[in-house]
N, C-alpha and C positions, 0 to 999 in steps of 0.2 A: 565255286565248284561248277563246273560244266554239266549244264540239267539235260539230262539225257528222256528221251521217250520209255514211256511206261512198254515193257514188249514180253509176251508168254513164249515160249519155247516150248516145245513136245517134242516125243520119240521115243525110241523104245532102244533096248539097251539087253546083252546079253542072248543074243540068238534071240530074241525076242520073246524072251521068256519076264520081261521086265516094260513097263509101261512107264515112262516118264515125263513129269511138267516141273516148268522152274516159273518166275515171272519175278518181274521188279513192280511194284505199283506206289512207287514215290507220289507221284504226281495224281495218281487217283485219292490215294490215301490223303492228301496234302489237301484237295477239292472238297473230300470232304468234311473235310476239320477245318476250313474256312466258312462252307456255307453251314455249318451247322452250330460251328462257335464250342467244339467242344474241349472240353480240358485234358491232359494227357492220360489220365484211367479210361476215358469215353472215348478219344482218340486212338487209342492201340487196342480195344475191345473191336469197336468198328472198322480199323485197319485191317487185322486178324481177321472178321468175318469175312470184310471184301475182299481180301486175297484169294482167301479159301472158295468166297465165290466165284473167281473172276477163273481160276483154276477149274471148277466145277461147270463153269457155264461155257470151258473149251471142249469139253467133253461132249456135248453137246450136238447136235446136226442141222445145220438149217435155219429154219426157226423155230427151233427149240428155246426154251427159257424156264429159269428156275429161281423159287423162292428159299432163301434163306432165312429160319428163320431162330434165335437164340432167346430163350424164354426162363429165364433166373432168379434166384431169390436176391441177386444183391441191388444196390442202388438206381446203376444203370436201366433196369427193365429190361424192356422187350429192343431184342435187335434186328434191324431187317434190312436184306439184301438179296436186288434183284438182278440178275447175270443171264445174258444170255450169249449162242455160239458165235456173233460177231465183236466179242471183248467187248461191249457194253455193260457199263455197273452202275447202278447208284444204289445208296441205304442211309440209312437213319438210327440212331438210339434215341429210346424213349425220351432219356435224360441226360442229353449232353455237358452238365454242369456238374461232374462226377469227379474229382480231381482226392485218391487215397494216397498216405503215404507207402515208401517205395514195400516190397516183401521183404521176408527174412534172406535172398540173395541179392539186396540193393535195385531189383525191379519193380519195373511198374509193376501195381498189385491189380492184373487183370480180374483172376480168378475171385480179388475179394468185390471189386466189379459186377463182376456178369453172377458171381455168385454161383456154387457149387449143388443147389439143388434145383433138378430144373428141367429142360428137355431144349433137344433142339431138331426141328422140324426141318426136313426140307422136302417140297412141293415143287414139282418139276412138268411142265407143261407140254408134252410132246406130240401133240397135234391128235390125240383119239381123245373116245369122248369123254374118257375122265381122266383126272390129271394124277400121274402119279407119287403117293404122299410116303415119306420114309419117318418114322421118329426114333428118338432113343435119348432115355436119363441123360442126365450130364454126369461125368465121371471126375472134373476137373477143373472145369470153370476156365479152364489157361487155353482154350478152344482148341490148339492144332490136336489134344488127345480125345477133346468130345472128335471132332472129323475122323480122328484117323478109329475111335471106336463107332462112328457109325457107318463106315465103308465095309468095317468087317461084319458089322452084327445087320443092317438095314441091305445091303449089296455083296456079302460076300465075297468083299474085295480084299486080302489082305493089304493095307498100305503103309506108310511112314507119310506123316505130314508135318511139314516144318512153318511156322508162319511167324513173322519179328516186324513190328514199329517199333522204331529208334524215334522218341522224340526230344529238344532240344531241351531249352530252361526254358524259353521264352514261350514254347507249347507246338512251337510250329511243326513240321516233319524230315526228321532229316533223311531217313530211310525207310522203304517197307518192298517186303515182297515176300516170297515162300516157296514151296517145293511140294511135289505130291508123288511118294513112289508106289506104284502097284505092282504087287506080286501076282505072275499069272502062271497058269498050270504049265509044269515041267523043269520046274528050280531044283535043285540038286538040298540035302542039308549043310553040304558044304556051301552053295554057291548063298542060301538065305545068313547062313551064320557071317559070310563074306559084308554080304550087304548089310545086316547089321551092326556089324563091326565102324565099316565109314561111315552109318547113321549116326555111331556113337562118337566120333572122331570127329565130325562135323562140328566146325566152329557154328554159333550163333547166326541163322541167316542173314540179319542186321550187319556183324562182323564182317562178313564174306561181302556186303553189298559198298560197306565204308573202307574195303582195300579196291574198290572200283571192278571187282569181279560182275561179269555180265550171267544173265539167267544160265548160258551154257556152260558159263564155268562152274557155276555149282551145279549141275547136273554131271560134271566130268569128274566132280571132288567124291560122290556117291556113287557112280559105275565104271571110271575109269575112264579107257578110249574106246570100250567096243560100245560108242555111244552112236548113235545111228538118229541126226536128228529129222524130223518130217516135215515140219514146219512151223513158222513163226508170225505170232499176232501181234498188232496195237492193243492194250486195253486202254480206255478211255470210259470219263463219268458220260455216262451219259441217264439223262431222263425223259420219260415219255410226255409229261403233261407238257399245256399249251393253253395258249387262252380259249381256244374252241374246244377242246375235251373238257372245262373246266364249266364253261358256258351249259354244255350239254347235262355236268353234273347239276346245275342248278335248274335246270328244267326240268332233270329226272325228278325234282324235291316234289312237284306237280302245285296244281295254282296257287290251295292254299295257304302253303307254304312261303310261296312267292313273295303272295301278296301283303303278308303279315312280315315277309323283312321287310318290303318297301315301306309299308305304314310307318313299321316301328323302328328303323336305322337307315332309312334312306338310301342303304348304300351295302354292297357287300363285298367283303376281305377275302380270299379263299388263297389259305400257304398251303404250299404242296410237303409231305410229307419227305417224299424221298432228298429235295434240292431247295426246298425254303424259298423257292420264288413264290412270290406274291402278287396274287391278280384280285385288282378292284373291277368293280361294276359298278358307275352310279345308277340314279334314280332311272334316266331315260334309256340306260341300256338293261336295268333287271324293267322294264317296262315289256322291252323289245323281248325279251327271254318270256314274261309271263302272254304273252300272245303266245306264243310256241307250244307252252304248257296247256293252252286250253284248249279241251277236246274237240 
């Protein structure tokens, strides 16, 4: 099959009484279930957050950027994902080795995953001096309804969020991507019961992504043609650490700290949480770090 670029779509729809995003994140989702080694419950729990994020973080301006974060009673744990306005994603679950059998409709069982009591936070960085923080219960544990109830209750946004990992037998990814619609002031009751109607008529976003339909076509399946689109993004993993942020974190530990890895393991390991790269330091470079640390 022909691997197409991971790409968001926006616009808005109906006199502009309607706000629209679609996105395909194959190839993010597929990144992260390589570098994290997760199994298909852990795989489409983390797929579903970073859609949701990667959607969330177009929204966005600049250098804006925001945390996701999905907080659970089931196996999985804690899940986190960080999105900001230039489709940049990465995230992590706690517990990548999460693998339940399918629900009572032959699905992955997200919900018994990520677990049904719980909260899920999102933390959004927009350049004043403190960051703005949204939470709310989880309702569902299947995520697209924890989002679309925290858009209405944290944002009073009303929306429809759609979000599907398709994964194979062998665990790998064969589809992901999602949709976010918002209602904005000036919808008619005919024109909302409209649009709930093709939410309900909407095949499976996964479905829609395996007839080869691109993010505008399913945006065209939910508003028709008066689809008015604005513009279109890459999203792509990306992460922030490096061996000199990492460097920096182990001089924050201060000396002695330091000095007590040197003595006692010679040497230090530091995996990044979001992308599981692994950066060593031996003896003569935590040497070179502990000068730095000292006052």
């Amino acid at each position: 099959m022909e691997q197409r670029n991971d790409v968001l779509v926006r616009g808005t729809a109906w006199g502009g009484k309607i706000r629209v995003f679609a996105v395909r994140t194959t190839q993010l989702v597929s990144e992260l279930q390589r570098r994290h080694g997760t199994l298909p419950t852990a795989t489409a729990a983390l797929g579903r957050t970073a859609t949701a994020g990667a959607i969330m973080g177009a929204m966005l301006k600049g250098e804006e950027k925001l945390t996701v974060q999905v907080k659970g009673n089931g196996p999985i744990g804690q899940i986190v994902v960080d999105a900001n306005a230039h489709g940049q994603v990465r995230g992590y679950v706690d517990n990548p080795d999460v693998l339940l059998p399918s629900n009572a409709h032959g699905k992955i069982d997200v919900a018994g995953g990520v677990g049904t009591d719980g909260y899920l936070h999102i933390t959004k960085d927009l350049g004043l001096k403190e960051p703005y923080r949204g939470s709310v219960p989880l309702i569902s544990g299947e995520l697209a309804e924890d989002f679309t109830y925290y858009f209405a209750l944290s944002e009073q946004t009303p929306s429809a969020v759609g979000l599907g990992v398709l994964v194979d037998t062998d665990g790998s990814v064969i589809h992901a991507g999602g949709f976010i619609v918002q209602l904005l002031p000036g919808l008619t009751d005919a024109e909302i019961t409209r649009l709930e109607q093709a939410i309900g008529a909407m095949p499976h976003v996964t479905a829609c992504l395996e007839q080869g339909e691109t993010p505008e076509e399913i945006l065209h399946r939910l508003v028709g043609d008066d689809l008015h689109i604005h513009d279109t993004m890459d999203i792509v993993f990306q992460c922030a650490c490096s061996s000199d942020r990492v460097a920096q974190t182990l001089v924050s530990l201060g000396e002695s700290e330091l000095q007590q890895i040197i003595e006692e393991d010679g040497e230090a390991e530091i995996v990044c949480h979001f992308c599981n790269e692994a950066y060593t330091f031996d003896r003569e470079q935590l040497e070179q770090l502990l000068e730095q640390a000292r006052p």
